[in-house]
NUSELUM-248774 format. One line per 4 residues: number of its first residue (from 1); for each residue x, y, z of C-alpha. Coordinates in steps of 0.25 Angstrom, whole numbers, always signed. Layout:
BEGIN
NUM = X:Y:Z | ...;
***
This chain:
BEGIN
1 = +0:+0:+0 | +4:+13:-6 | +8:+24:+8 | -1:+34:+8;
5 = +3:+48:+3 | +7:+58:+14 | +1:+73:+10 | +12:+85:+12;
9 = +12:+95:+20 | +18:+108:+15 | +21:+118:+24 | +17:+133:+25;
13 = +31:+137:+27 | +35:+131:+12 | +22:+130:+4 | +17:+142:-2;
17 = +6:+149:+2 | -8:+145:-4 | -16:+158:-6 | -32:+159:-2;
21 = -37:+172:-5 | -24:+182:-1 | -15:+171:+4 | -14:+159:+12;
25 = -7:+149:+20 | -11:+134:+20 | -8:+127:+34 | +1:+116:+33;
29 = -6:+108:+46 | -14:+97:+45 | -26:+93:+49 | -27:+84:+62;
33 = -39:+76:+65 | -40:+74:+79 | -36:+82:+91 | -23:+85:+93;
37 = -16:+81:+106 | -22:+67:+107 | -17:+57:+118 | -13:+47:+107;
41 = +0:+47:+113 | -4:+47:+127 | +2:+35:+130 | +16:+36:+124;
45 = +16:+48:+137 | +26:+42:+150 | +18:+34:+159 | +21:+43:+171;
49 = +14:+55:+165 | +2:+46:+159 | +0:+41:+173 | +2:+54:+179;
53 = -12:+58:+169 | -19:+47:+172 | -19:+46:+187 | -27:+60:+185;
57 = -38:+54:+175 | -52:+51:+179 | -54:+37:+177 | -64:+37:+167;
61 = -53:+44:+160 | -43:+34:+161 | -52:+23:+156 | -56:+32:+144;
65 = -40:+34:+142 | -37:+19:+144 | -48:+16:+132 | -39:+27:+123;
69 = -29:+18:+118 | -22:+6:+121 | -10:+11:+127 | -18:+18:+138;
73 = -27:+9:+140 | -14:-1:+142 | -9:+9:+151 | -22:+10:+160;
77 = -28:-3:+160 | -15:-8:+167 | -16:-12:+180 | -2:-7:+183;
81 = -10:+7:+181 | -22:+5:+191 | -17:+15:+197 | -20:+25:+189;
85 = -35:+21:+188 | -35:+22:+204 | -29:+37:+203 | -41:+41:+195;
89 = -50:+33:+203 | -47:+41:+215 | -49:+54:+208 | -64:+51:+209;
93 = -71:+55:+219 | -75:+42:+230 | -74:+33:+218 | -73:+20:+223;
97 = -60:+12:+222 | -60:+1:+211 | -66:-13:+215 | -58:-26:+214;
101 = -68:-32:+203 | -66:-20:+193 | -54:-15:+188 | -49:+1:+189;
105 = -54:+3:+172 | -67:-6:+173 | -72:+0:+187 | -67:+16:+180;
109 = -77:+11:+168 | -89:+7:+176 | -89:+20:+186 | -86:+30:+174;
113 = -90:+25:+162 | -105:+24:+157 | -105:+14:+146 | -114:+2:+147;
117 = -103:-12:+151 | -112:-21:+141 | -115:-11:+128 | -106:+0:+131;
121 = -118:+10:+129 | -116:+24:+134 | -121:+31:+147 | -124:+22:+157;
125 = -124:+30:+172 | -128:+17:+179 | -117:+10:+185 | -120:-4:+192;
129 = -109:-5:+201 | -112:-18:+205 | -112:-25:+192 | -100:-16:+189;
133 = -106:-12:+175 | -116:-2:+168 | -126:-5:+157 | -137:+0:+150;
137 = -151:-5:+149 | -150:-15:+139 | -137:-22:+144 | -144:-22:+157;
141 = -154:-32:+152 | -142:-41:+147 | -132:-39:+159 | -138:-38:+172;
145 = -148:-47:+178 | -157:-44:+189 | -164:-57:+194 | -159:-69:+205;
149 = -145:-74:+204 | -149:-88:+209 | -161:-89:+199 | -150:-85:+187;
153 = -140:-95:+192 | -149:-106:+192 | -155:-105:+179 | -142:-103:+174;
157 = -135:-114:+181 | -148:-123:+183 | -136:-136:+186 | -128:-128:+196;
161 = -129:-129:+211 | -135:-117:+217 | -128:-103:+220 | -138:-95:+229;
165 = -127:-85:+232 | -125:-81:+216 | -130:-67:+219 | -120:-64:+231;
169 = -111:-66:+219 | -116:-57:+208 | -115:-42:+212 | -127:-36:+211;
173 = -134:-22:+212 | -136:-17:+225 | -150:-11:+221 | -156:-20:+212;
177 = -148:-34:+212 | -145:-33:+197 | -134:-43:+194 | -123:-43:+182;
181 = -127:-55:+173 | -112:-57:+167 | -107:-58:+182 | -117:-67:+185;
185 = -115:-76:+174 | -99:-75:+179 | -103:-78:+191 | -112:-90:+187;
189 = -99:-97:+179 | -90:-95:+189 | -99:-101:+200 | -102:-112:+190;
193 = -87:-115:+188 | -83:-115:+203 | -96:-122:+208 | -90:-135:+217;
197 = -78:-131:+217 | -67:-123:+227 | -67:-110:+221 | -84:-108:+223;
201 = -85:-104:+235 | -73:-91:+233 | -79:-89:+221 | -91:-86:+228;
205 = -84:-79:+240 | -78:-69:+229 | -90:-68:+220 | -96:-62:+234;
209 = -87:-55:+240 | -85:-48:+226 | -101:-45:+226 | -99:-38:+238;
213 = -87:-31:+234 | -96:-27:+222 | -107:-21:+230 | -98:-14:+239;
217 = -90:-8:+228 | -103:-4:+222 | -110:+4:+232 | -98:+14:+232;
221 = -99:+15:+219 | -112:+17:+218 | -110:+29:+230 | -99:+34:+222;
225 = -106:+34:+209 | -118:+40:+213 | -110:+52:+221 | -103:+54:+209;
229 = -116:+54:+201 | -120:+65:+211 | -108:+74:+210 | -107:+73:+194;
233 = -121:+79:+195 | -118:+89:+206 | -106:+92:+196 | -114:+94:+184;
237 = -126:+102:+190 | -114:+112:+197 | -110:+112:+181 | -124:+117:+175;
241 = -125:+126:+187 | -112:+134:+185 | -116:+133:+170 | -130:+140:+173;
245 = -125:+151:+183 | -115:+154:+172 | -128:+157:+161 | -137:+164:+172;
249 = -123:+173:+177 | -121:+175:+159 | -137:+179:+159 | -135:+188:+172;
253 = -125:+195:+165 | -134:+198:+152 | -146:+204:+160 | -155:+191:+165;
257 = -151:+191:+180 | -166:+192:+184 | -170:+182:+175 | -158:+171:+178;
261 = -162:+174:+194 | -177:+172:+189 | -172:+160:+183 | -168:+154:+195;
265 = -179:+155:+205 | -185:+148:+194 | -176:+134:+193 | -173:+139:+179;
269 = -188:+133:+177 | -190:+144:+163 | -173:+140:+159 | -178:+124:+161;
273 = -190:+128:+151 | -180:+129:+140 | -174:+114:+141 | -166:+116:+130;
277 = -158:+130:+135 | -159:+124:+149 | -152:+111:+145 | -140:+120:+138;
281 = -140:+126:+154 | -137:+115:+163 | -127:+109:+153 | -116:+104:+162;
285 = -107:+112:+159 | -100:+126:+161 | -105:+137:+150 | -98:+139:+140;
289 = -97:+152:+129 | -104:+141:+119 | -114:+136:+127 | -119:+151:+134;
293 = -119:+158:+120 | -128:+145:+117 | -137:+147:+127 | -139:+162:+128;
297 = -148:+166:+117 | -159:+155:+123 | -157:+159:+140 | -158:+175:+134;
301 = -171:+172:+128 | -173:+164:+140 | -170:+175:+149 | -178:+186:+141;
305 = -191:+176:+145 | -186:+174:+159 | -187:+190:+160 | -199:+191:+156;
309 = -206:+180:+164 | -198:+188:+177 | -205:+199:+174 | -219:+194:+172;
313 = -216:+187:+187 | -212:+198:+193 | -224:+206:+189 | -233:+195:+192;
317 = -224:+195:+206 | -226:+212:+207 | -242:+209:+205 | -242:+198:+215;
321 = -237:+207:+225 | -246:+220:+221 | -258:+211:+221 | -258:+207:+234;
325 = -255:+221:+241 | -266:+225:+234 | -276:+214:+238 | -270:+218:+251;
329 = -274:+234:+250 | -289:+230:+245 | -291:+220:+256 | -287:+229:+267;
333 = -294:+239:+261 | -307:+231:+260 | -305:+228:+275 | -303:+241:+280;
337 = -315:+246:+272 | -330:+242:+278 | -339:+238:+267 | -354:+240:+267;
341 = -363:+228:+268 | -369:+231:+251 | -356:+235:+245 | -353:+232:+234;
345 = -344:+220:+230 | -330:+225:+230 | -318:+225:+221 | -307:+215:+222;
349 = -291:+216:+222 | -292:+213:+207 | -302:+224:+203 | -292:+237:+210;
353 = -280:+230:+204 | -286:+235:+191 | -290:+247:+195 | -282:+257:+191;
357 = -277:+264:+203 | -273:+251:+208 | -267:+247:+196 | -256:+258:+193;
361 = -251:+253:+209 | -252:+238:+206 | -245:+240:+192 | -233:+247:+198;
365 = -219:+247:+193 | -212:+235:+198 | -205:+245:+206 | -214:+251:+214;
369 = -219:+242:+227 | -233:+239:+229 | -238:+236:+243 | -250:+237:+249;
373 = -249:+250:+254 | -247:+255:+238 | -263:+257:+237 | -264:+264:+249;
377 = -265:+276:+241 | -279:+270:+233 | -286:+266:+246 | -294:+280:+246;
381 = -300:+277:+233 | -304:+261:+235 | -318:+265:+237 | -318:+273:+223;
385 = -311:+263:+216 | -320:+252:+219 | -332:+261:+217 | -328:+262:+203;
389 = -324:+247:+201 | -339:+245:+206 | -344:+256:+196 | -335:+250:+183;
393 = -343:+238:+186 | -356:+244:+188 | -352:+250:+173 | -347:+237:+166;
397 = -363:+231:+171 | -370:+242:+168 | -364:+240:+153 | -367:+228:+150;
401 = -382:+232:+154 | -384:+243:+147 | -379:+234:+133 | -393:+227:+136;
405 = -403:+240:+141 | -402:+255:+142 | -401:+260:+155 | -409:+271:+158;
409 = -401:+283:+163 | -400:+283:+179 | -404:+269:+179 | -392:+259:+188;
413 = -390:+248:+177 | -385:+238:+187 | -397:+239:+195 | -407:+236:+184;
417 = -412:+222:+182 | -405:+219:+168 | -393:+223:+176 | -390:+206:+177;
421 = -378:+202:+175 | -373:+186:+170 | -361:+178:+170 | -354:+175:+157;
425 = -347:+163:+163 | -355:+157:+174 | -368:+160:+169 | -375:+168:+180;
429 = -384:+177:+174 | -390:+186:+187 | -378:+193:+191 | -381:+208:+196;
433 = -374:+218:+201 | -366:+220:+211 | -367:+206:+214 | -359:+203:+201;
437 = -348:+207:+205 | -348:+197:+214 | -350:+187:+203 | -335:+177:+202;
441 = -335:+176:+187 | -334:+190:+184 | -320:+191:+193 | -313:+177:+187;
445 = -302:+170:+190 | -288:+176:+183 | -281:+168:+176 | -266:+165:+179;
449 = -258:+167:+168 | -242:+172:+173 | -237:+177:+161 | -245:+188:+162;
453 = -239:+205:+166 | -251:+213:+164 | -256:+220:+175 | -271:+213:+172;
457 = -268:+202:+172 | -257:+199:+182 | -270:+206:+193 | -279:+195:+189;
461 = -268:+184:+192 | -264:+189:+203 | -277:+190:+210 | -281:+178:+201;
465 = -295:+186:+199 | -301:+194:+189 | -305:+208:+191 | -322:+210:+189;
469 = -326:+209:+177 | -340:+209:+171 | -334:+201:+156 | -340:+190:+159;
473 = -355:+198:+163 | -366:+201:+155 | -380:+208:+156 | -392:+196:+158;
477 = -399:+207:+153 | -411:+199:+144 | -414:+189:+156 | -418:+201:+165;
481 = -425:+208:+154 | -433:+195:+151 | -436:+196:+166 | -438:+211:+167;
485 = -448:+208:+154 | -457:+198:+160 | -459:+208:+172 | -462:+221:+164;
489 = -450:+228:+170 | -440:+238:+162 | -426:+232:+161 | -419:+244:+161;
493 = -427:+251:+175 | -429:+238:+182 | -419:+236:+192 | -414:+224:+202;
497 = -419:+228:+213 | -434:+229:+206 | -433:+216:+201 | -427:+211:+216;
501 = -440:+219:+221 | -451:+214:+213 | -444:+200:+212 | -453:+194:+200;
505 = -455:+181:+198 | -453:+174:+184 | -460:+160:+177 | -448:+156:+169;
509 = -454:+146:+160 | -446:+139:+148 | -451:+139:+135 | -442:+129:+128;
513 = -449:+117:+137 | -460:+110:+135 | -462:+106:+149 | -457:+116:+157;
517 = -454:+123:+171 | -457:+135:+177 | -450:+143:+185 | -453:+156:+193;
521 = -441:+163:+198 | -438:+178:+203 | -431:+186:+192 | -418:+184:+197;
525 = -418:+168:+196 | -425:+169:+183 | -413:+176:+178 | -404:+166:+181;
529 = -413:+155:+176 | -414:+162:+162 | -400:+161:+160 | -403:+144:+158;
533 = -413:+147:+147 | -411:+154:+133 | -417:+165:+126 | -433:+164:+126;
537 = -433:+150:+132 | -438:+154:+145 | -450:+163:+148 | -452:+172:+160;
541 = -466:+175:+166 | -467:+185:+178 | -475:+178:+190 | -485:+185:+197;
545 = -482:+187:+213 | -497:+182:+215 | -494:+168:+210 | -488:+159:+222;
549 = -473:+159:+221 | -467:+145:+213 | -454:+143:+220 | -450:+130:+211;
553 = -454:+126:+198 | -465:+126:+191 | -467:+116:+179 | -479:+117:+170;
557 = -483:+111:+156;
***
């Protein structure tokens, strides 16, 4: 076979230049694959000075180094070096010294190394020390064995005498009695190879003094492993934390100081929301220029979000506070007043909040403090300011009567009979003043809804009330006309108290029916009976006071 040709190198320093554009030098190095400054030729280095390197290697190190070539490995796996293996044993923290059954390399590859002993699959965090091995799920199935010893041996070995102390010879797991099925079967051969003769009974002896050696061995290791478990995670959660204060001081320094310190009294719950800029957060690692310039653009819009939720809190927060000193002032206020037996029913806290005056002090400048003593100055005019809250209402009623009648000039429209008021939502259709402003469904329930800032809305969630409100109200003005019209009297002079004073009574009969009752009612009840029957469907009939009084129903044919 022809040798393969050798390309040449010339040069800078004797070829000519090679002009690009103006001019140019071509470089004369070559290209190397690889990293330069590789440990090819570690083990051509003195011995002293190798062995001084390794006795300062963890030992997962030293097994991954012995695995690099077989000069090191020569070198490593030697039991004239267990030495070294014993120095870096003994840089781990309470790590427990080798047992006897394993060597310094095998029992350095079960404690650090997480590959699976039967396929060699990859992470694998449980160790059974034990059974000096780990495996995953499926060689579990094929390697460990979890039933009786006794039964095992005696349908394996159906013509051999009995062992009944087989399982003092197998190690075993301390939680669960798991046993090693190749240690077994080794254990199984043996005892049929030395069954009747001198060596039986030692062999026994050792096989149980080494399951005891076994579990003692174990138990530190299980302590230790465990500790170290605990401490790597104390180690990395240290990591993420110094990683996080260095973000929140970088986001202190570009303005967000409130919103990190927001942040916190909230357990990062609005940082956690965003799973995928959280992850990037409690990397285990220290920040670095890359990843921060990463993240930035993502916690910035974060931050601007953060802002404005803490300023919507704080509001809702200021409102809190300037909703119960004013509860406070009405109350006291209400006590320290005496009120007439007839009066009228009386604003709530809700209803001044919206009045004005009481509104430009509640609506105050974060600034300014409000305190109880704050409306002081309004307490003069209370009695003015409910009059008029009395008299808007009067207003808002008389409207929605006179849409259905002219009231005549000087006539009170409220105190006319027509003056009946009914419930949009519950139904209620013989409401009149002022007892309607008693009525629940006209002061509903607010809903809560946190996100919201204006002054409106953040009184009625605070109080979790409404203010009164006649939207829901209308005028039952053609059931009392009907009424008014069967008794001859004018709807727009009769008033409440004439109809309360001539009380009449009234046949309502049903026209839709062909068998069907009679009712006589005062006018009151035959309001609130009408509101069950439909346009012309029901008839009305004045009663004359001569006839006897018919308390209950009547039915006819």
């Amino acid at each position: 076979m022809a040798p393969r040709l050798k390309r040449k190198f010339v040069t800078t320093e004797h070829a000519p230049a090679l002009a690009t554009g103006s001019a140019g030098i071509r470089s004369s190095r070559r290209t190397l694959r690889g990293r330069r400054g590789g440990l090819a030729n570690m083990p051509d280095m003195p011995l002293d000075i190798l062995l001084e390197i390794f006795v300062y290697l963890h030992p997962r190190d030293l097994l991954n180094l012995a695995r690099t070539s077989k000069a090191l490995r020569k070198y490593l796996m030697s039991r004239d070096f267990a030495f070294i293996w014993k120095a870096a044993r003994r840089l781990i923290e309470n790590f427990p010294e080798c047992p006897s059954y394993l060597s310094e390399p095998a029992y350095v590859n079960l404690a650090f190394f997480n590959h699976c002993h039967g396929c060699l699959k990859a992470n694998i965090k449980t160790v059974l020390w034990e059974l000096r091995v780990r495996y995953c799920n499926d060689c579990t199935k094929s390697y460990l064995y979890y039933q009786s010893l006794d039964l095992y041996y005696y349908l394996h070995n159906p013509q051999q005498p009995d062992h009944s102390s087989l399982s003092t010879m197998v190690p075993r797991t301390a939680s669960t009695s798991i046993y090693h099925l190749p240690e077994i079967t080794e254990v199984v051969t043996r005892l049929n190879a030395v069954a009747h003769t001198p060596d039986e009974r030692k062999y026994i002896e050792d096989r149980m003094a080494l399951v005891e050696e076994v579990g003692d061995h174990a138990k530190k290791c299980i302590t230790w492993f465990k500790n170290a478990l605990n401490s790597r995670a104390e180690e990395l959660q240290k990591t993420r934390d110094d990683r996080l204060a260095v973000v929140f001081e970088k986001l202190r320094d570009a303005g967000w100081e409130e919103e990190v310190e927001h942040a916190k009294r909230e357990n990062y719950r609005d940082l956690r929301a965003d799973q995928k800029l959280f992850a990037q957060l409690r990397v285990p690692k220290p920040l670095s220029d890359h990843a921060w310039a990463k993240m930035r653009d993502g916690l910035t819009v974060l931050m601007q979000q953060l802002r404005s939720k803490r300023l919507i809190e704080e509001r809702w927060d200021m409102f809190r506070d300037r909703c119960a000193a004013l509860t406070r002032f009405i109350s006291a206020y209400f006590e320290e007043t005496p009120r007439p037996a007839e009066e009228l029913p009386l604003p709530n806290p809700v209803d001044f909040a919206f009045m004005q005056e009481f509104r430009d002090i509640v609506d105050s400048p974060a600034t300014v403090k409000i305190t109880v003593a704050s409306f002081d100055a309004l307490r003069p005019s209370l009695p003015t300011l409910i009059a008029r809250w009395h008299a808007d209402i009067k207003a808002e009623l008389a409207s929605l009567v006179s849409s259905h009648i002219d009231i005549p000039e000087g006539v009170d429209a409220l105190k006319l009979a027509v003056a009946t008021f009914g419930c949009k939502q519950c139904g209620r259709n013989n409401l009149h003043y002022p007892g309607i402003l008693s009525h629940s469904c006209f002061r509903p329930m607010a809903l809560y809804s946190p996100r919201e800032v204006s002054y409106d809305k953040l009184i009625l969630q605070m109080r979790g009330m409404c203010r009164w409100s006649c939207e829901k109200a209308y005028c039952a003005f053609a059931a009392v006309h009907r009424i008014l019209k069967a008794c001859d009297l004018p709807p727009e002079r009769t008033t409440i108290e004439e109809m309360d004073r001539l009380n009449p009574r009234l046949m309502c009969r049903p026209t839709n029916l062909l068998r069907a009752k009679v009712f006589v009612d005062t006018w009151r009840q035959a309001i609130a009976e009408m509101r069950h029957w439909q346009g012309d469907s029901l008839s009305l009939e004045r009663v004359d006071d001569e006839e006897p009084k018919k308390d209950q129903e009547i039915e006819v044919c």
